[in-house]
C-alpha positions in Angstrom: 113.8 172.2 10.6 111.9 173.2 13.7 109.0 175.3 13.9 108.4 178.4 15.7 106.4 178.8 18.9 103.9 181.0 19.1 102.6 182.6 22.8 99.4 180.8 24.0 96.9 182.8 23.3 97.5 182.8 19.5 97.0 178.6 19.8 93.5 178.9 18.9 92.5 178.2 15.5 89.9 180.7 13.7 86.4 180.2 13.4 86.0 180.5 9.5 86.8 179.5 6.3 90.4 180.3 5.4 91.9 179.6 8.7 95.1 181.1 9.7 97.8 178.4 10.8 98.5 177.4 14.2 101.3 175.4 15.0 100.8 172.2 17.3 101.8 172.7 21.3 104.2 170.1 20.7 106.6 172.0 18.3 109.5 172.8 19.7 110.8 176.5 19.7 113.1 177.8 17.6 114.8 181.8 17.7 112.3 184.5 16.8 113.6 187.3 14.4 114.7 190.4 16.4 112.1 192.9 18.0 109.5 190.1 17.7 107.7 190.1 20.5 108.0 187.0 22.9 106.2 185.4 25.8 107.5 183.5 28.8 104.3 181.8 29.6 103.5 178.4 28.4 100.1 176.9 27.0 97.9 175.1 29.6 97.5 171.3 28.6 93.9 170.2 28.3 93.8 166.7 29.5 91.5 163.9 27.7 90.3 163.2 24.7 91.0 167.2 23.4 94.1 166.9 23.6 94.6 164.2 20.8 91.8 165.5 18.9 93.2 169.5 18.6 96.1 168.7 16.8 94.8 166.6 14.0 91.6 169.3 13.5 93.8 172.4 13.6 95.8 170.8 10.7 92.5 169.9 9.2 91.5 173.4 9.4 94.5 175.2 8.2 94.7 173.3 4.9 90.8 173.8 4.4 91.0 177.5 5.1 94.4 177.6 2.8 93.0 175.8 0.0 89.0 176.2 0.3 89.4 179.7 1.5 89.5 181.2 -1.6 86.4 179.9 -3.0 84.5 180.8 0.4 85.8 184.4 -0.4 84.4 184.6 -4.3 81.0 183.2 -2.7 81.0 185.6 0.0 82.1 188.5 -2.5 79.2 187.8 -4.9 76.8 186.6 -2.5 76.9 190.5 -0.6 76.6 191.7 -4.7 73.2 189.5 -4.8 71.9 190.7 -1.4 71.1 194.1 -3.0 68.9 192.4 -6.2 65.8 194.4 -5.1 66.7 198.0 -5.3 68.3 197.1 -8.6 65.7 195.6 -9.8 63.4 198.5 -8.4 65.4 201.3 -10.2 66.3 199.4 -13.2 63.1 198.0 -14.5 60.0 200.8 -12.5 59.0 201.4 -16.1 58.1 197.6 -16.5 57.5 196.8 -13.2 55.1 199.7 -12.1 52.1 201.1 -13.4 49.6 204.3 -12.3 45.8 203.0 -11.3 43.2 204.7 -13.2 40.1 203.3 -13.3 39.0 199.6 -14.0 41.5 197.4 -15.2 42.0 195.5 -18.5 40.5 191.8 -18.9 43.3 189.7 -18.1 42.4 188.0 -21.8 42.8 191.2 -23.3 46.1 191.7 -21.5 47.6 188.6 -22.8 46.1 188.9 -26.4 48.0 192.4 -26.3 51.5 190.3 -24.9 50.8 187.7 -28.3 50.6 190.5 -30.7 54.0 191.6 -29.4 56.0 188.1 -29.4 54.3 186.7 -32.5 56.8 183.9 -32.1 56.8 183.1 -28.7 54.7 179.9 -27.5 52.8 181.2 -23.9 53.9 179.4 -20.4 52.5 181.6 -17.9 51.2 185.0 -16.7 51.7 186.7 -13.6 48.9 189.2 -12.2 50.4 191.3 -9.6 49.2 191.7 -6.0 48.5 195.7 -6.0 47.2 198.3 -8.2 50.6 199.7 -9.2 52.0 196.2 -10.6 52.0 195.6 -14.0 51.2 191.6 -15.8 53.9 189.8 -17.0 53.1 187.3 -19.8 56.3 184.8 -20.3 57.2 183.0 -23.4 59.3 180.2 -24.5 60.9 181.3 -27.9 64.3 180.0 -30.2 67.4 181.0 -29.6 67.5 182.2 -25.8 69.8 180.5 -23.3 69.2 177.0 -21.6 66.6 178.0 -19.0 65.6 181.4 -20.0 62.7 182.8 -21.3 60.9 186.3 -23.0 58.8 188.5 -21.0 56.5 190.9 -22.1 55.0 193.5 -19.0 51.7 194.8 -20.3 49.8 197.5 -18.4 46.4 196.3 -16.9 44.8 199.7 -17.9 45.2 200.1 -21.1 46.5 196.7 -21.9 50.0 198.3 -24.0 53.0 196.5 -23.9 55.5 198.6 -21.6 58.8 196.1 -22.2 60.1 192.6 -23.3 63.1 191.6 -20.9 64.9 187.9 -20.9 64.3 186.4 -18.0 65.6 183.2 -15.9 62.6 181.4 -13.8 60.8 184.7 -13.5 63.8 186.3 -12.1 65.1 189.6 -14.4 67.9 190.1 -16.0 69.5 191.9 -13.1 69.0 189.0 -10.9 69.9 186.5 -13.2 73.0 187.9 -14.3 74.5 188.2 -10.4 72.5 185.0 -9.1 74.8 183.2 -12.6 77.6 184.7 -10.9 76.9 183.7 -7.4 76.2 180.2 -8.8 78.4 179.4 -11.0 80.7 183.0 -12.0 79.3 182.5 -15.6 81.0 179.5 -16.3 78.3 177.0 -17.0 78.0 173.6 -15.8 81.5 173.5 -14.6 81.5 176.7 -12.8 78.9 175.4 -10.4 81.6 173.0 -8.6 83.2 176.2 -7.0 80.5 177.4 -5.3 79.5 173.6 -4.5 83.0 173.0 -3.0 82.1 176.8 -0.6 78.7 175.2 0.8 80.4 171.7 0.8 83.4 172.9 3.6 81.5 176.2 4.9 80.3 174.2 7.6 83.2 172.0 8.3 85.4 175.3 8.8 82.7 176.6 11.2 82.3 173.5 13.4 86.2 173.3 13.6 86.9 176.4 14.1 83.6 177.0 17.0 85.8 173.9 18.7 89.2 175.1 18.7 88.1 178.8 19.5 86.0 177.2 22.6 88.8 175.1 23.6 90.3 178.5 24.7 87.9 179.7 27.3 89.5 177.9 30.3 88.5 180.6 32.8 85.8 183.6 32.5 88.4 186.1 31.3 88.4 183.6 28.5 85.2 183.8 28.3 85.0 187.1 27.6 87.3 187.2 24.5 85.3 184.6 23.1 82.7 186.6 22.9 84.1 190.2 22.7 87.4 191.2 20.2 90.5 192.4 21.8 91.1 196.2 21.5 95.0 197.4 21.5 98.0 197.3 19.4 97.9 195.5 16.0 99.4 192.1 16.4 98.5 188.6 15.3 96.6 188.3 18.8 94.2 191.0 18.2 93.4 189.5 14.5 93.1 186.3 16.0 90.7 187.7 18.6 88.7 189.5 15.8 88.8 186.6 13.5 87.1 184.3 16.3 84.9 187.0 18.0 83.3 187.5 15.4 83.2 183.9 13.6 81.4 182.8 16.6 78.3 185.7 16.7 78.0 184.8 13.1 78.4 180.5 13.1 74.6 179.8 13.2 74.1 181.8 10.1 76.9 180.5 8.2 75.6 177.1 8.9 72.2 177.7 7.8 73.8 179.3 4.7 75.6 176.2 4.2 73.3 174.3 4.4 70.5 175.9 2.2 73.4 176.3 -0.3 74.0 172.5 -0.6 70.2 171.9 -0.6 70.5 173.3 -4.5 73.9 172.5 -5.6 74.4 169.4 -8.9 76.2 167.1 -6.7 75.0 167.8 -2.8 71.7 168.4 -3.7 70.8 165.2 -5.7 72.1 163.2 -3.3 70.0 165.8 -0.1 67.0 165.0 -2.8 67.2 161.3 -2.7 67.4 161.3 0.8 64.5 163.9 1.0 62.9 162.0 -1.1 63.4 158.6 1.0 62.0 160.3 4.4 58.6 161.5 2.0 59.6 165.0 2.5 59.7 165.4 -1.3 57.8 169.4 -2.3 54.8 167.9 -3.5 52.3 169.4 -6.9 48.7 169.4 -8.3 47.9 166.9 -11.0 46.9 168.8 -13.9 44.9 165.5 -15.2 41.2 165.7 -16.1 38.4 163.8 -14.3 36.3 161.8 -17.3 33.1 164.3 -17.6 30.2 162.0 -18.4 28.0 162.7 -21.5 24.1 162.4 -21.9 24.9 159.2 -23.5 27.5 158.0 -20.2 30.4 157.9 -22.2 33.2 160.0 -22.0 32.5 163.4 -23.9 35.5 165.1 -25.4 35.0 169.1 -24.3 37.5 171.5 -25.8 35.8 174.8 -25.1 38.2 177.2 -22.7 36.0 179.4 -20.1 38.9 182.0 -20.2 41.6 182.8 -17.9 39.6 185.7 -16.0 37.2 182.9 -15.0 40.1 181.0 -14.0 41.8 183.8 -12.1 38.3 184.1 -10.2 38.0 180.6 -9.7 41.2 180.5 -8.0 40.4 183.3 -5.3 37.3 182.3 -4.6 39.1 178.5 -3.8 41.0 180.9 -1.2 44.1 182.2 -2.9 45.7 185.7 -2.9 48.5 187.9 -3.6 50.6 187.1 -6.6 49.4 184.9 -8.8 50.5 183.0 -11.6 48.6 181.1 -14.4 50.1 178.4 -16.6 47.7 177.4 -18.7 47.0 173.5 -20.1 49.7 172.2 -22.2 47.2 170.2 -24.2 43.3 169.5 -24.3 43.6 166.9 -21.4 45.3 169.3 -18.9 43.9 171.7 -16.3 44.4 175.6 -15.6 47.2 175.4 -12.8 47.4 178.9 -10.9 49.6 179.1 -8.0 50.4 182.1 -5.1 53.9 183.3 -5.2 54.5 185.6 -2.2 57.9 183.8 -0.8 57.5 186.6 1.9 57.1 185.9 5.8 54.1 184.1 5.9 54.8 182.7 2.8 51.7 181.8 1.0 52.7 179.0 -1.8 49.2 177.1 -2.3 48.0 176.2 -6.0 44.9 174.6 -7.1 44.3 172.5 -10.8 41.3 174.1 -12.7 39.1 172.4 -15.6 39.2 175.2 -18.6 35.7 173.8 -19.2 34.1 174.1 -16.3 36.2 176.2 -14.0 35.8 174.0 -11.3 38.5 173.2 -9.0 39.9 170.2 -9.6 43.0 169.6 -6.8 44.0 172.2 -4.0 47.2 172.0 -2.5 47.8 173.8 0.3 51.2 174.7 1.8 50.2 174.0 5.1 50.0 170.3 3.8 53.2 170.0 2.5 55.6 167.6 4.4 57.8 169.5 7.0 61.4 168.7 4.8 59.6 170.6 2.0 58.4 173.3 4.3 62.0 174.0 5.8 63.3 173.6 2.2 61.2 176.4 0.9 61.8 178.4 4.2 65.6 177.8 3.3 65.5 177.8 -0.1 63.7 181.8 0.4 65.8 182.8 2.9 69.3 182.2 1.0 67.8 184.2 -1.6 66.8 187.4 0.9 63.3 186.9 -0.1 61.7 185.4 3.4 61.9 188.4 5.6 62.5 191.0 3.3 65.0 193.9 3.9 65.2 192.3 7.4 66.6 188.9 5.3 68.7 191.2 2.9 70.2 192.8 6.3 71.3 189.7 8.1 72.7 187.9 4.7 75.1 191.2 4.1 76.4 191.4 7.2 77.2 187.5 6.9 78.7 188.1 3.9 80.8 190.8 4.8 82.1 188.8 8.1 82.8 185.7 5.9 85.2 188.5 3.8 86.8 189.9 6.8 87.6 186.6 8.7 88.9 185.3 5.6 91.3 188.5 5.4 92.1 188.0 8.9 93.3 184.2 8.2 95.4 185.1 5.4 96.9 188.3 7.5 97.4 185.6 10.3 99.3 183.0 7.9 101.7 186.0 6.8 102.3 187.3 10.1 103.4 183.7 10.9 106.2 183.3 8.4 109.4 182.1 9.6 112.7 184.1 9.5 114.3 184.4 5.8 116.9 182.0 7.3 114.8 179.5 7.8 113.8 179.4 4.3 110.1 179.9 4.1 108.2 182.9 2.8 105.3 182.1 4.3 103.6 180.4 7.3 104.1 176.9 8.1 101.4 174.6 9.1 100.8 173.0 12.4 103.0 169.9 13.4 102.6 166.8 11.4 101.4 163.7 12.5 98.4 164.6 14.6 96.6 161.6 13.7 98.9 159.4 15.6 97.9 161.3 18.3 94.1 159.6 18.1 93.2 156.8 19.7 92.2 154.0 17.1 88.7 153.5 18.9 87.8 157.5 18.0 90.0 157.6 14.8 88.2 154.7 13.1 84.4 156.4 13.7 86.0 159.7 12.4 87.7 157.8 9.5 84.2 156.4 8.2 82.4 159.1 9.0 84.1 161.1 6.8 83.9 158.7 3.9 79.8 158.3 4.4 80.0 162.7 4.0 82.5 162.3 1.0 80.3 160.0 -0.5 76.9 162.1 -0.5 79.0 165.5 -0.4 81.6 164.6 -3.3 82.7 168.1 -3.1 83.8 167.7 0.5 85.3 163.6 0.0 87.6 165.0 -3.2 89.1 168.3 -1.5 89.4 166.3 1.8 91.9 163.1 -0.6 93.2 166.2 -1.7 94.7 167.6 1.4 96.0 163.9 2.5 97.7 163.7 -0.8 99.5 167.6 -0.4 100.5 166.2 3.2 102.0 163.2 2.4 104.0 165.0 -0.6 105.0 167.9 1.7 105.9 164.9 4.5 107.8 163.3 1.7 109.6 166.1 0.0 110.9 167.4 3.8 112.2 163.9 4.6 114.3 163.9 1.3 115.4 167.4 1.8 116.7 166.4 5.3 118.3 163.2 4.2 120.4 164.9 1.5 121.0 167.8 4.4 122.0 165.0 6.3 
């Protein structure tokens, strides 16, 4: 059964992730229902190499936007949730986060001693002395019968050294946090759960670089140009989505990408392979050793000292070694370990040294400054930060919730775009078609091959983009199949 034509201007595919359908320029027309407006003009060819290569991405992009859409759009929706961690955090937890200064504070020994008292149970990992006056010390336990991953911690007041909450808590992150970051992640599912947002960052980039193609292979003159870059105004109509949908996919490509990108970087599947490779190049995060240098007795042997200078000497140590702002303290796990404190300000410039400290002697033994790490670990970090909102503050929280709301609205778009595209009752769809089959005949062999194994090398590191990607060949050659039998026994 023939497909429907649509005017030029409607040929270009959408920049996002759940594409809207464009139908191939080689479909011939078929009648349009009545009132539905028409257009005399016919597409402009574009000679070369385009030309074979359109086709086979446009149908790319449709069934990625069709089938991967929706799990773009639940990232996008609970990403914008997570953007706003902060001020939740702010209002829900100021008793245990903030403190009034007066006078000279607890010792940090007495602060912790105060934290034991209150989790009896609890074995200590670390504490966390705030940067300013106001914040309070948060003392973190590991203790039975929390969740995989989470731990107990107890804020204490550096004043008076009372214990102003307990709150469950996921790599320092409060409950807040952790309970929209596991939703973001994995929508509370577990393990499993994680492969949806995996298969968003996996194709989130694909649908970008596809759809930045086919929405630049429309800008054949600088009244082109300018609806690339600016949406149309008017009537509603498929063309004004479409120039909506790609307007603004454009403005916002480089920060999808980057989102992409930072969002594989963490992901089960992606990011072992991404820390392999990292690992290959040496751009692996690199950590201070927490072993002890032998300390020489009077007699020269080796003399087993188990005394503990404290962790306020250690806490001085470490900022007169140079570090500052927050900083937290993990204490030895046994009597041949060192004190390892570390900054934590993942703010713009983020400072992220650490330093190793004998309990014996308070000397520094290892410094690690983040100005050494390798580059890969540096734009990790910066990456890593910035998915989070944490780099450049309400600047980062900004930026990421306006991607996230134009990731919702061109995925909207698509799906409007599909429906409006739905053939005629008589010709016995309900909704949209996709573009013409068999674009890839269309490729020359010598570009078709290259693209063939490229893809495979990608499906192989990125399984989440190789098993979606089978997926769709396997739904085209059924469809292919089914509408060959249909027309034989029409036939």
């Amino acid at each position: 059964m023939p497909e429907r034509r649509i005017p030029p201007d409607a040929q270009a595919a959408p920049v996002s992730q759940a594409v809207s359908p464009q139908p191939g320029a080689d479909v011939p027309p078929s009648p349009r229902p009545a009132g539905e407006h028409t257009t005399t003009s016919a597409p402009r060819a574009v000679p070369g190499l385009w030309s074979n290569l359109r086709p086979l991405l446009l149908r790319l992009h449709f069934y990625a936007g069709i089938l991967v859409g929706p799990f773009i759009l639940v990232a996008a929706v609970t990403g914008l949730a997570y953007t706003v961690t902060p001020q939740i955090e702010s209002a829900l937890y100021a008793h245990e986060l903030k403190v009034t200064p007066r006078g000279a504070a607890e010792p940090l020994a007495h602060q912790v001693a105060a934290a034991q008292r209150a989790v009896p149970d609890g074995t200590l990992l670390s504490v966390t002395k705030g940067a300013g006056p106001t914040d309070s010390t948060r003392v973190t336990f590991e203790k039975d019968g929390l969740p995989e991953g989470y731990t107990l911690t107890a804020f204490v007041d550096p004043y008076n050294g009372r214990v102003l909450g307990q709150l469950r808590t996921f790599s320092q992150w409060l409950p807040a946090r952790a309970w929209l970051d596991d939703l973001h992640r994995n929508l509370h599912l577990g393990h499993f759960g994680r492969n949806y947002s995996e298969i968003a960052a996996s194709w989130l980039w694909v649908e970008v670089l596809g759809g930045l193609a086919l929405w630049a292979g429309t800008a054949r003159n600088r009244r082109r140009l300018r609806r690339l870059l600016l949406p149309r105004g008017g009537a509603r109509s498929r063309k004004r989505t479409l120039s909506w949908h790609g307007a603004v996919g454009l403005w916002a490509s480089v920060g999808l990408l980057a989102l992409s990108a930072t969002g594989l970087t963490w992901s089960a599947h992606a990011g072992a392979s991404i820390g392999r490779i990292q690992d290959a190049l040496g751009g692996s995060t690199p950590s201070v050793s927490t072993a002890l240098p032998a300390r020489e007795g009077a007699g020269g042997g080796t003399e087993d000292v188990k005394r503990d200078i404290g962790i306020d000497a250690v806490v001085a140590s470490a900022r007169h070694a140079g570090l500052a702002g927050v900083l937290v303290v993990t204490p030895p796990h046994d009597e041949d370990s060192a004190y390892v404190v570390a900054e934590n300000t993942r703010s713009w410039p983020e400072r992220q040294d650490s330093v190793a400290i004998d309990p014996a002697t308070g000397k520094v033994t290892q410094k690690l400054e983040f100005d050494d790490f390798p580059l890969l670990a540096k734009l990790t970090s910066w990456g890593v930060d910035a998915h989070m909102g944490l780099l450049f503050g309400l600047a980062n929280q900004i930026a990421l919730a306006l991607l996230a709301i134009a990731v919702i609205a061109m995925t909207l778009w698509a799906f409007r775009m599909w429906w409006l595209r739905r053939p005629t009752r008589a010709e016995g769809f309900a909704v949209g078609r996709a573009p013409a089959r068999g674009a890839w005949r269309r490729v020359p062999g010598r570009v078709l091959a290259p693209v063939v194994l490229l893809a495979a090398v990608i499906g192989y590191y990125v399984p989440f983009f190789g098993l979606p990607l089978l997926l769709f060949v396997l739904v085209d050659v059924a469809v292919g199949a089914l509408r060959r039998r249909r027309a034989e026994v029409r036939g």
